[in-house]
N, C-alpha and C positions, 0 to 999 in steps of 0.2 A: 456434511462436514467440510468439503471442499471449498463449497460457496461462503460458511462461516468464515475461514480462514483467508479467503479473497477480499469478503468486506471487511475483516479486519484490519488487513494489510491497504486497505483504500484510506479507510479513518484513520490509521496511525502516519499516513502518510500526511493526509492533510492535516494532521495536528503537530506534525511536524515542520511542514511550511507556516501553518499559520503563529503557534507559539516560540519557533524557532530555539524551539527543545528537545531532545533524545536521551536521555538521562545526564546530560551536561548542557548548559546554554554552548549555542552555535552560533556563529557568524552567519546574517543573510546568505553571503553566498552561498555557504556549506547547506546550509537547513533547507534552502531549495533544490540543492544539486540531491540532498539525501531523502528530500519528501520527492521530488520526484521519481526518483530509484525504484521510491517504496512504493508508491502508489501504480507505476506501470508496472511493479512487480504485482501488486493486488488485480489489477485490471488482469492478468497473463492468468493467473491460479482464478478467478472467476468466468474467463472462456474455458478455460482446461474442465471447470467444475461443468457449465452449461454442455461441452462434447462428452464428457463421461453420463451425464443424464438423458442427454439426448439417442446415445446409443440404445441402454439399457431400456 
């Protein structure tokens, strides 16, 4: 479940740089500054999923 929620948070990130949408249109700057956010928040929750599996 961990790792679903990582790559999801990857793909909404980059669909939010590349459409430069989040339920409202965004100005480039914002839609980068917010896909990026999103996507190293994705990246963060799919190491956190690979240390929980790799414990176990």
């Amino acid at each position: 479940m961990h790792s679903a929620m990582g790559l999801m948070y990857l793909i909404v990130g980059a669909m939010v740089i590349k459409y430069q949408w989040f339920i409202v249109g965004l100005e480039p700057l914002i839609s980068w500054l917010l896909g990026i956010t999103v996507f190293l928040y994705g990246l963060f929750r799919s190491y956190r999923a690979y240390i929980i599996y790799r414990e176990e």
